[in-house]
FIKOLZA-1660 file (N, C-alpha, C; in steps of 0.1 Angstrom, whole numbers, plus 5000, padded with zeros to 4 digits):
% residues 224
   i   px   py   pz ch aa at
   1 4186 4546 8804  A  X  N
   1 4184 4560 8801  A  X CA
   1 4197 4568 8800  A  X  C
   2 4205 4566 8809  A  X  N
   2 4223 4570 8814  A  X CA
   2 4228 4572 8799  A  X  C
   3 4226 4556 8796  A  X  N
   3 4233 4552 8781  A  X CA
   3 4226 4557 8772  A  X  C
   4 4215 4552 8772  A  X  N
   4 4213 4562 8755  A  X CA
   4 4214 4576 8757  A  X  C
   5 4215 4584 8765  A  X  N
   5 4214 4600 8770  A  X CA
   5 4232 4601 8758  A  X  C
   6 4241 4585 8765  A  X  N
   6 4255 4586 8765  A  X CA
   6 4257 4580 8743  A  X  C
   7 4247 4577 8744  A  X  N
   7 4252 4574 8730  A  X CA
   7 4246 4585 8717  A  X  C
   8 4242 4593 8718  A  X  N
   8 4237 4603 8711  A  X CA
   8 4242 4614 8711  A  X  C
   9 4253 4616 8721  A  X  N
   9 4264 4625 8724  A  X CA
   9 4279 4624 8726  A  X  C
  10 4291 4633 8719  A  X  N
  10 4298 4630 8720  A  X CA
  10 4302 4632 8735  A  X  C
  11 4311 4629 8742  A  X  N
  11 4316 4627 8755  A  X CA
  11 4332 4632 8755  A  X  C
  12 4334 4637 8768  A  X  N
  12 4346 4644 8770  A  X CA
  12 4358 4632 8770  A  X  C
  13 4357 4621 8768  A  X  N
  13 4370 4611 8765  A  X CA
  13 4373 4612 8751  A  X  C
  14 4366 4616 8745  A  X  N
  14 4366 4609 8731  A  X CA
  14 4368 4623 8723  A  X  C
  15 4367 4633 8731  A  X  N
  15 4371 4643 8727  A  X CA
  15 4387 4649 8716  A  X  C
  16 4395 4641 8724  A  X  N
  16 4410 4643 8720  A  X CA
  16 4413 4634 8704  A  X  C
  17 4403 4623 8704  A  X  N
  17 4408 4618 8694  A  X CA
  17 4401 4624 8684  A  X  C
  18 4391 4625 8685  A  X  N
  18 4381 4635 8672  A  X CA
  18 4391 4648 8669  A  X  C
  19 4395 4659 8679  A  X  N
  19 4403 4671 8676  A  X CA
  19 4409 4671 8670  A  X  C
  20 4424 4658 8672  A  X  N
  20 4432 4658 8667  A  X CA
  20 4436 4645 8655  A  X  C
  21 4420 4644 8645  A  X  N
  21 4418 4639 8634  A  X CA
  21 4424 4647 8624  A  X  C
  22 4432 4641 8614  A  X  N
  22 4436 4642 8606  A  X CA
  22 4423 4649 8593  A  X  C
  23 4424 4664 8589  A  X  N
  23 4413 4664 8576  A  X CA
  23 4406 4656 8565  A  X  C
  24 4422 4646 8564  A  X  N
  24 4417 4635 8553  A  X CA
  24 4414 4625 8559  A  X  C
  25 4408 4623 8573  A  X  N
  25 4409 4608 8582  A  X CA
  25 4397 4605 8582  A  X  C
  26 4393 4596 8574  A  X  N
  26 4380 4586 8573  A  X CA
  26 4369 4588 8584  A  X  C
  27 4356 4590 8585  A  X  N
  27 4352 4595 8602  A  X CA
  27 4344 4578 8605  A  X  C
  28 4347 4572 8597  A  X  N
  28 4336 4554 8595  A  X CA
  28 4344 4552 8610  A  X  C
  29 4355 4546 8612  A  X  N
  29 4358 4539 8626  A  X CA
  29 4353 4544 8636  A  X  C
  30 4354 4557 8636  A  X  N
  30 4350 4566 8649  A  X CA
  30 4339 4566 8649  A  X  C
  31 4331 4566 8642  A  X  N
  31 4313 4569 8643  A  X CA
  31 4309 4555 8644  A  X  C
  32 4317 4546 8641  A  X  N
  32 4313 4533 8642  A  X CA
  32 4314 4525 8658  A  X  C
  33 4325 4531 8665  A  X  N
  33 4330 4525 8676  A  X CA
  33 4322 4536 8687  A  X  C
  34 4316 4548 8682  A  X  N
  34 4305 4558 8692  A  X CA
  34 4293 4552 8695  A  X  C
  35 4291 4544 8679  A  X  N
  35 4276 4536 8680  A  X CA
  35 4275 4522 8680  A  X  C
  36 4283 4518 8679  A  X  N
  36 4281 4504 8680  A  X CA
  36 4287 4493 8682  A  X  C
  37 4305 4499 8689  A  X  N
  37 4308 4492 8696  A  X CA
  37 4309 4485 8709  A  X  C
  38 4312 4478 8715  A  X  N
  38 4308 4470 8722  A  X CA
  38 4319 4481 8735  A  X  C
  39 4313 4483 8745  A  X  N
  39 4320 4489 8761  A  X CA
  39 4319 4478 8768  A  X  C
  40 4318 4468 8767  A  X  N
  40 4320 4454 8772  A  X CA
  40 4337 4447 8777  A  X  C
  41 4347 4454 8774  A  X  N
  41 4360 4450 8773  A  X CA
  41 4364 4453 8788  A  X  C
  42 4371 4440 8790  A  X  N
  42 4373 4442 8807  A  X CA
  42 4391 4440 8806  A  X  C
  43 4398 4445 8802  A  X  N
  43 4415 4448 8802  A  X CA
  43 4418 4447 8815  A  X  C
  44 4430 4440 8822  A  X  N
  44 4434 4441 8835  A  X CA
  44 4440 4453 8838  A  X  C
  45 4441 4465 8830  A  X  N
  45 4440 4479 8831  A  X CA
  45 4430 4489 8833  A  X  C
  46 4421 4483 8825  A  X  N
  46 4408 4489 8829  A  X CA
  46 4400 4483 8842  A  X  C
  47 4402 4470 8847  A  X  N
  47 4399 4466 8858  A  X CA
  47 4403 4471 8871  A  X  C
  48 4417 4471 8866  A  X  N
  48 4426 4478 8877  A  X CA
  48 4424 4492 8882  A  X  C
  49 4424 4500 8868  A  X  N
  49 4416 4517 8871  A  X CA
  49 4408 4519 8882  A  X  C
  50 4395 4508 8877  A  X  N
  50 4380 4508 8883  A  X CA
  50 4382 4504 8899  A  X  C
  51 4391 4492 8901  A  X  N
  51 4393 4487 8914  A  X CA
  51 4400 4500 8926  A  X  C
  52 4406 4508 8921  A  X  N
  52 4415 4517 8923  A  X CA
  52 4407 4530 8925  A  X  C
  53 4401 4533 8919  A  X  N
  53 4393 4548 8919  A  X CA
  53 4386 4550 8930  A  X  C
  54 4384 4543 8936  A  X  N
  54 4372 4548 8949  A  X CA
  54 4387 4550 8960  A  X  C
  55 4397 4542 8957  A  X  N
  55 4409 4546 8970  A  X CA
  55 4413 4561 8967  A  X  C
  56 4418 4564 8950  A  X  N
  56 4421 4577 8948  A  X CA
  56 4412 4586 8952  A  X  C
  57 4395 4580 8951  A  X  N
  57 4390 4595 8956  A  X CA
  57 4394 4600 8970  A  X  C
  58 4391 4588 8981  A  X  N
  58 4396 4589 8995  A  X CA
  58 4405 4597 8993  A  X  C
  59 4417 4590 8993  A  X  N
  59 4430 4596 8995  A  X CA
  59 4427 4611 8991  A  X  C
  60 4426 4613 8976  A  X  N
  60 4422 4631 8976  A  X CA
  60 4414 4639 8983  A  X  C
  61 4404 4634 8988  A  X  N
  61 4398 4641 9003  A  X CA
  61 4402 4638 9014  A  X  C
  62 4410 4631 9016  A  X  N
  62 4422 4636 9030  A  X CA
  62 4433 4641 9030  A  X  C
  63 4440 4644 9015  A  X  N
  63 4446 4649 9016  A  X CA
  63 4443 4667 9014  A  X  C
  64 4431 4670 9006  A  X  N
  64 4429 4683 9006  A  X CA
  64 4419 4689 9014  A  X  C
  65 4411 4680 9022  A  X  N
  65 4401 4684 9033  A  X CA
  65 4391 4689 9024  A  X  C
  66 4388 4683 9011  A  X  N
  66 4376 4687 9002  A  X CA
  66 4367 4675 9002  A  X  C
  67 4354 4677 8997  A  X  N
  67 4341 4669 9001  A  X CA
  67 4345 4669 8983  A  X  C
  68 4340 4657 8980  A  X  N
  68 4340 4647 8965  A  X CA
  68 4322 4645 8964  A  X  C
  69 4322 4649 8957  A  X  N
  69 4306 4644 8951  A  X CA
  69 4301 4639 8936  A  X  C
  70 4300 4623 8940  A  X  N
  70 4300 4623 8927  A  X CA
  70 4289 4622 8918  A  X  C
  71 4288 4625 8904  A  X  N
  71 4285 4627 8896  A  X CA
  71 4279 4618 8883  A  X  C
  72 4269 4618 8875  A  X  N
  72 4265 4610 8864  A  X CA
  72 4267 4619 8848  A  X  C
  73 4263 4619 8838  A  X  N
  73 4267 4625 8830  A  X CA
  73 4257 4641 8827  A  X  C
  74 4269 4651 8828  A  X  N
  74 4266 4667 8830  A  X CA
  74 4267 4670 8812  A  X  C
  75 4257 4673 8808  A  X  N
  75 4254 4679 8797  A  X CA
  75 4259 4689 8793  A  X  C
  76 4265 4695 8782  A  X  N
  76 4272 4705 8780  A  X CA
  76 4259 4720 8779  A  X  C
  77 4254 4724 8784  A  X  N
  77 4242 4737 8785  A  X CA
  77 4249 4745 8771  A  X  C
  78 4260 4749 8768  A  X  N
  78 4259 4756 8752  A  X CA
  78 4258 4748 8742  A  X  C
  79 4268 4734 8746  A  X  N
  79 4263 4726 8736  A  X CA
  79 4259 4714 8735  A  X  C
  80 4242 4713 8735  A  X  N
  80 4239 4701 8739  A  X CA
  80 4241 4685 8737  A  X  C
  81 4248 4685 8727  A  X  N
  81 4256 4673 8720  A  X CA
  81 4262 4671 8727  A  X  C
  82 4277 4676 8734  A  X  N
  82 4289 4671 8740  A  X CA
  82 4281 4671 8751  A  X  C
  83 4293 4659 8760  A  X  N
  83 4287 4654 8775  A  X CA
  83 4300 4649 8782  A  X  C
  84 4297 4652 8796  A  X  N
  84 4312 4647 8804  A  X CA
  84 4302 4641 8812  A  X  C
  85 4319 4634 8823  A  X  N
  85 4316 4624 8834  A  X CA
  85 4330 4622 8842  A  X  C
  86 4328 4639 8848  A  X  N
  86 4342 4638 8859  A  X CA
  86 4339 4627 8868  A  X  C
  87 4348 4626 8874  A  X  N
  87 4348 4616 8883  A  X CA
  87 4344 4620 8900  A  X  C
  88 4341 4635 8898  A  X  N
  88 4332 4638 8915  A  X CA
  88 4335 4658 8907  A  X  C
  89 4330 4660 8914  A  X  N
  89 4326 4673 8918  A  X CA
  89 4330 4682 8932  A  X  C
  90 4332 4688 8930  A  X  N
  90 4342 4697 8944  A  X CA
  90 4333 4714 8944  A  X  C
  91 4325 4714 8953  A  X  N
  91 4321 4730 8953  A  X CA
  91 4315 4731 8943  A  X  C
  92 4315 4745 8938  A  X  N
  92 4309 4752 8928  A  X CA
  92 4313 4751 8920  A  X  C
  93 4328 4751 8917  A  X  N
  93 4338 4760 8902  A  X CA
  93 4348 4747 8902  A  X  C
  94 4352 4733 8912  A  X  N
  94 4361 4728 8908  A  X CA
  94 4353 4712 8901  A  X  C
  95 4362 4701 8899  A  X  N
  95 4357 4692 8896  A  X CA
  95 4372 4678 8894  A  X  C
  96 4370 4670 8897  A  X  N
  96 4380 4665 8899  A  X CA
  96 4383 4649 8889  A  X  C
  97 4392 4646 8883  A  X  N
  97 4397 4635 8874  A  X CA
  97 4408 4625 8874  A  X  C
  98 4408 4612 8875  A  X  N
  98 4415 4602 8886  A  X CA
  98 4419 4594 8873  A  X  C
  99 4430 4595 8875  A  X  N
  99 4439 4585 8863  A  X CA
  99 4445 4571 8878  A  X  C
 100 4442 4558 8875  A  X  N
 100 4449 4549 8881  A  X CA
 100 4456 4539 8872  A  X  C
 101 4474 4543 8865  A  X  N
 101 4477 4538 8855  A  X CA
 101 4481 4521 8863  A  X  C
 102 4476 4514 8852  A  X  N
 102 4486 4499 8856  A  X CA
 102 4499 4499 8853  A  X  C
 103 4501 4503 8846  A  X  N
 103 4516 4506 8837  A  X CA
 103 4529 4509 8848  A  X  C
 104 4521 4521 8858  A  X  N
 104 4532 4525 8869  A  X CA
 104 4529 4521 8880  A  X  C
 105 4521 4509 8884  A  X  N
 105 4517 4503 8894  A  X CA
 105 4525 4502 8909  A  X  C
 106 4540 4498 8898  A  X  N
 106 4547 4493 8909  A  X CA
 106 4556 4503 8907  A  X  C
 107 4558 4513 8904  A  X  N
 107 4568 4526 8905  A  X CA
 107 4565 4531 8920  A  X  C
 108 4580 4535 8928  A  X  N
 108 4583 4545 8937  A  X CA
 108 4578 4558 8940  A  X  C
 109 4575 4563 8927  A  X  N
 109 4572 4579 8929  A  X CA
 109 4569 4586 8913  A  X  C
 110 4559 4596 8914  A  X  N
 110 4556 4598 8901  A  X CA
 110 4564 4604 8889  A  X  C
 111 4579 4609 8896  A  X  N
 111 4589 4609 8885  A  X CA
 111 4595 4604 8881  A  X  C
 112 4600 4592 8888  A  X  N
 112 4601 4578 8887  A  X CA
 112 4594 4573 8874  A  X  C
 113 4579 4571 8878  A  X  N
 113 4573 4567 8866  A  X CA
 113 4572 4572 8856  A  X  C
 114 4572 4587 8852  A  X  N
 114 4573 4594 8842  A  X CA
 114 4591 4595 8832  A  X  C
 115 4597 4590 8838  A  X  N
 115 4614 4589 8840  A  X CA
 115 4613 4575 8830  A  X  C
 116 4605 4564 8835  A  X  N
 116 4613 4553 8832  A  X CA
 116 4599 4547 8818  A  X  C
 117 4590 4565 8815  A  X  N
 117 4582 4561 8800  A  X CA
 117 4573 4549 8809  A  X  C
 118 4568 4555 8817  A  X  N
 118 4554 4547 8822  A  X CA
 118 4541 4553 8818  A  X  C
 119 4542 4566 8822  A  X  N
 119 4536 4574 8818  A  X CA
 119 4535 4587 8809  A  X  C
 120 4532 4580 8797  A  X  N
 120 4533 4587 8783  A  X CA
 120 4532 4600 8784  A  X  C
 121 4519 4602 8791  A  X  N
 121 4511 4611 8790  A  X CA
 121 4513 4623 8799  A  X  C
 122 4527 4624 8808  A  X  N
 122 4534 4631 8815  A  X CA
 122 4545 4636 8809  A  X  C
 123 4551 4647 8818  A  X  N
 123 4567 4654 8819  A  X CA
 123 4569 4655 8835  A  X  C
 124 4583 4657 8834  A  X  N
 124 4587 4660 8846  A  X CA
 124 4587 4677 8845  A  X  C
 125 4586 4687 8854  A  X  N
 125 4587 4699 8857  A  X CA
 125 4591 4705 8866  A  X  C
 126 4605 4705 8869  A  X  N
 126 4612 4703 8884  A  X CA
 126 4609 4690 8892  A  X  C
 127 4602 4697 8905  A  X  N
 127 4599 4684 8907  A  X CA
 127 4585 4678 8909  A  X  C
 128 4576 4680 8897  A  X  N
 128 4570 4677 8894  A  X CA
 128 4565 4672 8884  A  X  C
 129 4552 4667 8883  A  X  N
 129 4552 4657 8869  A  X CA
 129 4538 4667 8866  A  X  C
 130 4536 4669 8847  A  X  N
 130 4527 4679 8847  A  X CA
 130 4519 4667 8832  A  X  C
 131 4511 4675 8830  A  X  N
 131 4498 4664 8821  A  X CA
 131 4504 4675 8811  A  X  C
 132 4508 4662 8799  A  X  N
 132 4509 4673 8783  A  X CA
 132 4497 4679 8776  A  X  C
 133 4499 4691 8773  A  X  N
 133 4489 4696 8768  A  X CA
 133 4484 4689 8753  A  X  C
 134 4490 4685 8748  A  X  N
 134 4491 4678 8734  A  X CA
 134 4480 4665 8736  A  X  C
 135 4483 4660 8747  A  X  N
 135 4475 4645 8753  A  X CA
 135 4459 4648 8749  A  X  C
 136 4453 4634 8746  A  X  N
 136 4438 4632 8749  A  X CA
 136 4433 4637 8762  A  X  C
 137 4439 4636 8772  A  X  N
 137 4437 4634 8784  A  X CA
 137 4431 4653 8789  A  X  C
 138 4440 4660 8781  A  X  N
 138 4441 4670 8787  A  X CA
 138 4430 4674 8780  A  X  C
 139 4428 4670 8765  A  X  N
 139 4413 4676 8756  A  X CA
 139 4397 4666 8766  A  X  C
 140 4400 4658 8773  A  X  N
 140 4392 4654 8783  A  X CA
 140 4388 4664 8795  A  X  C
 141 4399 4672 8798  A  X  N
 141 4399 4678 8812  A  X CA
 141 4391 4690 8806  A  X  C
 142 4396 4694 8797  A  X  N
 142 4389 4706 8791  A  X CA
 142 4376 4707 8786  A  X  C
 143 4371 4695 8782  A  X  N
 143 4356 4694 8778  A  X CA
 143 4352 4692 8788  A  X  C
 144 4352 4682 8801  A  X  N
 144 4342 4684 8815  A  X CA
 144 4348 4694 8819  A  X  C
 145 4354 4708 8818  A  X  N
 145 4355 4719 8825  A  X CA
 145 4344 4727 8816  A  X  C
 146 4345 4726 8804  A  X  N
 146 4330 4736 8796  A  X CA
 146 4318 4730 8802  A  X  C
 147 4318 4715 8798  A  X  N
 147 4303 4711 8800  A  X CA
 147 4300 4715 8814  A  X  C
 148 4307 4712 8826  A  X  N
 148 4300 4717 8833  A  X CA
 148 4301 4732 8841  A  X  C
 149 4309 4738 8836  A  X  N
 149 4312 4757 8836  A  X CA
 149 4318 4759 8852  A  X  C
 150 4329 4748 8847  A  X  N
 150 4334 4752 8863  A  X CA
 150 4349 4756 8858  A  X  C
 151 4359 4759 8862  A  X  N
 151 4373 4767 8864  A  X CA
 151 4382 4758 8866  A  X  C
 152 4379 4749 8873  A  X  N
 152 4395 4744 8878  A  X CA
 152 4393 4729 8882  A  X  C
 153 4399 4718 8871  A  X  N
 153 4407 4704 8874  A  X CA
 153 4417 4698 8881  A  X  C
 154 4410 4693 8891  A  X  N
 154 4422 4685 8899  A  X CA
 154 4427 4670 8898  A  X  C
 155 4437 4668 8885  A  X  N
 155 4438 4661 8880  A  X CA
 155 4451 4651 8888  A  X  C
 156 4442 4636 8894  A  X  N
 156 4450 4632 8899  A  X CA
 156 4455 4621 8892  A  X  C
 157 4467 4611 8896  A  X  N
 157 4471 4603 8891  A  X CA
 157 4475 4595 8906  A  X  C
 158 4471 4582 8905  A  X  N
 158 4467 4579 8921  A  X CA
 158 4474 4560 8916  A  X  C
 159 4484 4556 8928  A  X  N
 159 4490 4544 8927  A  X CA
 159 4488 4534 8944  A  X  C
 160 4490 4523 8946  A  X  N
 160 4497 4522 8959  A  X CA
 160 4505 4524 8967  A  X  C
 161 4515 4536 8956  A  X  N
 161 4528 4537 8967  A  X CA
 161 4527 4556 8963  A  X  C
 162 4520 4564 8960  A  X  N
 162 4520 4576 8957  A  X CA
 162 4508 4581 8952  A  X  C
 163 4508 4594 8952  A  X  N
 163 4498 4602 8944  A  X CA
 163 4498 4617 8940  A  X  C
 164 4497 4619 8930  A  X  N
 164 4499 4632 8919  A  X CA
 164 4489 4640 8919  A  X  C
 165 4485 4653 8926  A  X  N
 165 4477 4658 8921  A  X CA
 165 4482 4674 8918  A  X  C
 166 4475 4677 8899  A  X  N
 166 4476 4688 8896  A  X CA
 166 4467 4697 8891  A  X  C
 167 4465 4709 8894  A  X  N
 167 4456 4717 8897  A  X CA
 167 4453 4724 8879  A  X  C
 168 4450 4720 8870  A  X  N
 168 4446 4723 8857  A  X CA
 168 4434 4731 8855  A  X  C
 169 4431 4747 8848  A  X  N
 169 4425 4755 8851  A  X CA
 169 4420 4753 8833  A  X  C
 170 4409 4759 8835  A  X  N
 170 4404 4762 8820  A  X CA
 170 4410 4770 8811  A  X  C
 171 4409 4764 8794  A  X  N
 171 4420 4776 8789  A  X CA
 171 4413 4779 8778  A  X  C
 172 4401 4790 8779  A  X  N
 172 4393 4795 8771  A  X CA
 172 4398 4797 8757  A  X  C
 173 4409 4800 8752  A  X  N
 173 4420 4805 8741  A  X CA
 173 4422 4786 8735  A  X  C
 174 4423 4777 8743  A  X  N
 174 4426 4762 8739  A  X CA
 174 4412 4756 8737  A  X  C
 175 4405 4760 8738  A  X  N
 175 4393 4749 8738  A  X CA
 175 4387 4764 8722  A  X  C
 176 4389 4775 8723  A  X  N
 176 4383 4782 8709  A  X CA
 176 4390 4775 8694  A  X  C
 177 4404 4773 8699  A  X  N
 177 4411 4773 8688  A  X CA
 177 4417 4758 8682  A  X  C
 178 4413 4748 8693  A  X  N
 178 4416 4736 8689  A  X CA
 178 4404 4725 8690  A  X  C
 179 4394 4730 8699  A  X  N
 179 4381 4719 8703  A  X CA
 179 4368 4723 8700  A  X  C
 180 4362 4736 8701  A  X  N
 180 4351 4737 8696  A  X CA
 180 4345 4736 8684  A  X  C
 181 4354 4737 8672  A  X  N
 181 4352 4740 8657  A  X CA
 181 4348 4725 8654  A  X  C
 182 4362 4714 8656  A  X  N
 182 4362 4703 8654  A  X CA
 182 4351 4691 8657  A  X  C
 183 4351 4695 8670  A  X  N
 183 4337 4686 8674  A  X CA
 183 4327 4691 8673  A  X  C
 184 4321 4702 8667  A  X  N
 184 4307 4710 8664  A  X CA
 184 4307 4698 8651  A  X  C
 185 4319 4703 8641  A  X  N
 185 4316 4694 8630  A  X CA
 185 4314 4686 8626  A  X  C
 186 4325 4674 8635  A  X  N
 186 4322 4661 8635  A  X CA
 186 4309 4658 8637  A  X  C
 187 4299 4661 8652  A  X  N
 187 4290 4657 8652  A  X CA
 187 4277 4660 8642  A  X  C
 188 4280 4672 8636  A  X  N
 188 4272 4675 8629  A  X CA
 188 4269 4668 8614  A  X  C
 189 4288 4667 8608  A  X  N
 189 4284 4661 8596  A  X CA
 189 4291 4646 8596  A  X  C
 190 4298 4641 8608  A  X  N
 190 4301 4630 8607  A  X CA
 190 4289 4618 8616  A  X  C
 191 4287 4623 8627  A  X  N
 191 4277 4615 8641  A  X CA
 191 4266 4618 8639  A  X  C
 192 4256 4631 8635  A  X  N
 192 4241 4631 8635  A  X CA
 192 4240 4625 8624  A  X  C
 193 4244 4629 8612  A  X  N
 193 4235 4616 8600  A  X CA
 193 4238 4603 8602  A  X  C
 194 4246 4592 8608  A  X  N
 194 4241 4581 8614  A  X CA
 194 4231 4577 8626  A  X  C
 195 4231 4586 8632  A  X  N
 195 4219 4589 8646  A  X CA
 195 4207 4587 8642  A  X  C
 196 4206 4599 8633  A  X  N
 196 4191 4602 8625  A  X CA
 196 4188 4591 8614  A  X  C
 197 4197 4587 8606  A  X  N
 197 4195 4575 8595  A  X CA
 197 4205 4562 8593  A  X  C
 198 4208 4557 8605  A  X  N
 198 4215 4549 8604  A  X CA
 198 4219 4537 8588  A  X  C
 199 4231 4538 8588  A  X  N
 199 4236 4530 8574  A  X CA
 199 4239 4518 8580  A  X  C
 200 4245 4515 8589  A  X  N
 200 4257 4503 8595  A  X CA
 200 4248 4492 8599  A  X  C
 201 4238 4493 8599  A  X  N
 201 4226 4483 8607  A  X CA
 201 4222 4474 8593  A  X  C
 202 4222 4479 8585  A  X  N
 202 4213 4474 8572  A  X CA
 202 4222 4467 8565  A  X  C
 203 4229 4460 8566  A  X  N
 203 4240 4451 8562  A  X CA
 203 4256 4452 8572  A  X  C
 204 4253 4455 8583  A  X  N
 204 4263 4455 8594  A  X CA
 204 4280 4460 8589  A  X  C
 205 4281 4464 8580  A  X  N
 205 4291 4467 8571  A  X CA
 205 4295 4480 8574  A  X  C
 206 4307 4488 8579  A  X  N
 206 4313 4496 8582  A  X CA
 206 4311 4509 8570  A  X  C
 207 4318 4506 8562  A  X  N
 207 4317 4509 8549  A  X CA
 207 4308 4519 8541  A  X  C
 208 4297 4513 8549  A  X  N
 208 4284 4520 8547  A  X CA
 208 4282 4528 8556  A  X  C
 209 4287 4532 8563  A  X  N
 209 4285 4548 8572  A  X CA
 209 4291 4557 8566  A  X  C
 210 4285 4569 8560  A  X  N
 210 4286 4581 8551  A  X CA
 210 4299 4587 8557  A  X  C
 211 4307 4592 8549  A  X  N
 211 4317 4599 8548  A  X CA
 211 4312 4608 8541  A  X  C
 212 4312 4624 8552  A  X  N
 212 4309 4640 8548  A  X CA
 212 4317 4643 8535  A  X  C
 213 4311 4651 8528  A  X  N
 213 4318 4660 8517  A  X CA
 213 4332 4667 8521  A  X  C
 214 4333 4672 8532  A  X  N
 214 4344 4677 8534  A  X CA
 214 4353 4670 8531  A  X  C
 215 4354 4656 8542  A  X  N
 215 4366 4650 8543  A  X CA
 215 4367 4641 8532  A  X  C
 216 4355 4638 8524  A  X  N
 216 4360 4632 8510  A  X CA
 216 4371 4640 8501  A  X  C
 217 4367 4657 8498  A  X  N
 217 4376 4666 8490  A  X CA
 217 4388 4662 8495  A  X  C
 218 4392 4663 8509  A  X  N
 218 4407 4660 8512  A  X CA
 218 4413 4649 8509  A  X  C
 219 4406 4641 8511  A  X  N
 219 4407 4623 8508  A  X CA
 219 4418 4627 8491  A  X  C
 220 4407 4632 8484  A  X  N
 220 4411 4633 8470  A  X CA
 220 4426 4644 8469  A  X  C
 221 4425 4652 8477  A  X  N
 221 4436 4658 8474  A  X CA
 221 4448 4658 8480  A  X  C
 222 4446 4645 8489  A  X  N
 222 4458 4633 8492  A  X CA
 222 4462 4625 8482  A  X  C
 223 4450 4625 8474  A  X  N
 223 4457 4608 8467  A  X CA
 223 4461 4616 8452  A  X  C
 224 4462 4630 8450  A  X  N
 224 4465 4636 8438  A  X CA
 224 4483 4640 8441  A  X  C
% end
């Protein structure tokens, strides 16, 4: 039920790479790897994450004296398409998201790791390490803050020898002007007409998943 609820809707991970699609960027791989790729891939990074995440949650509720509750996939109420899956729930208005990178495993300290290009997806900020706004990561934090109409991400980043947490708030002005337009569209003209009439099944061939009018005109006025 979980999954097909999860495959008919775009989801707050996948969010970052749809936004910041290129006009002329083909939408076949993406609609292809929403529906019919395999979530079967077990990476000793993605193992590692999974092995790790129930210690980060601990750790973040002793360190902040907050109760963690977790969660299955929260439906977006304006838009029923999109869908998240924070990693617990805090109160009313907060909600909480656990990065456990392998990359900085064995790093000292999280400026350390962000210092020595472990973690991409960081800066240092005095002394602190902050999540780029430019990141997938961050167009993640911001879709499970709409879908489920809460205010404030506590985005951790959680190792054996440390842990990062930063307090990321909604930014109504960043989700108007970079995320809502993009993903209304995609799903509309790139993900529902495969849903509703699938192409890719009838000779398993990529190829065959419709590419919108829009991004064909661009296509063309690239190759001019």
């Amino acid at each position: 039920m979980w999954y097909n609820e999860r495959k008919i809707r775009l989801t707050a991970s996948r969010f970052g790479k749809i936004c910041k699609m290129r006009s002329n960027t083909s939408c076949k791989n993406v609609v292809h790897n929403i529906l019919y790729a395999s979530d079967s891939l077990q990476t000793k990074s993605v193992q590692y994450g999974r092995e790790m995440e129930t210690l980060a949650r601990q750790k973040f509720e002793q360190l902040s004296k907050e109760k963690v509750y977790e969660n299955g996939l929260i439906i977006d109420p304006e838009f029923p398409f999109l869908a998240a899956s924070p990693d617990g729930l805090i109160g009313e208005h907060y909600l909480l998201e656990i990065k456990c990178p392998y990359s900085a495993r064995d790093s000292n300290d999280a400026i350390e790791a962000v210092n020595s290009k472990l973690l991409q997806y960081c800066k240092v900020e005095g002394q602190e390490i902050k999540l780029k706004k430019e990141h997938v990561y961050y167009y993640q934090i911001m879709g499970q803050l709409h879908a489920t109409k809460r205010k404030k991400c506590f985005f951790v980043i959680y190792t054996a020898k440390w842990i990062s947490i930063e307090e990321i708030y909604f930014d109504q002005s960043f989700w108007d002007s970079k995320m809502s337009e993009p993903l209304q569209t995609f799903y509309m003209k790139s993900l529902l007409p495969e849903i509703i009439d699938p192409q890719f099944p009838k000779r398993m061939m990529k190829s065959d998943i419709r590419e919108p009018d829009h991004i064909k005109k661009k296509m063309i006025i690239k190759k001019k």
